[in-house]
C-alpha positions as CSV (number, residue, x, y, z in Angstrom):
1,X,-67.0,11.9,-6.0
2,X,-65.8,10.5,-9.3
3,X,-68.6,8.1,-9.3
4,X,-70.5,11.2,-10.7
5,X,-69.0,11.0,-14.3
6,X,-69.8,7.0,-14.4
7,X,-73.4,7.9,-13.6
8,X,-73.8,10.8,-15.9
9,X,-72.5,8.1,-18.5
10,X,-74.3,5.3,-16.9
11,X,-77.6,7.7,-17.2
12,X,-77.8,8.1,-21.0
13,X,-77.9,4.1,-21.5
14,X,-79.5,3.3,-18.1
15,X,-81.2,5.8,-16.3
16,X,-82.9,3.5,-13.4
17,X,-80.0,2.0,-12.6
18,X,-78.1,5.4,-12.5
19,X,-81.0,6.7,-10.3
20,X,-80.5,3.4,-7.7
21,X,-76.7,4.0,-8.1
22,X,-77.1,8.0,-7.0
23,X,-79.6,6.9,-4.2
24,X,-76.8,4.7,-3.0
25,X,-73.9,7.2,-2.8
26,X,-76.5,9.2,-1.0
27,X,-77.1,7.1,1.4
């Protein structure tokens, strides 16, 4: 998935919306 990378980035500057963003692709 290359949503990874923009989540690692996204994590640094927003990690809650990186952790709702990862929950998403999960489910």
């Amino acid at each position: 998935m290359k949503a990874n990378s923009s989540t690692l980035v996204q994590c640094q500057d927003f990690p809650l919306l990186s952790h709702l963003v990862l929950e998403a692709l999960n489910n």
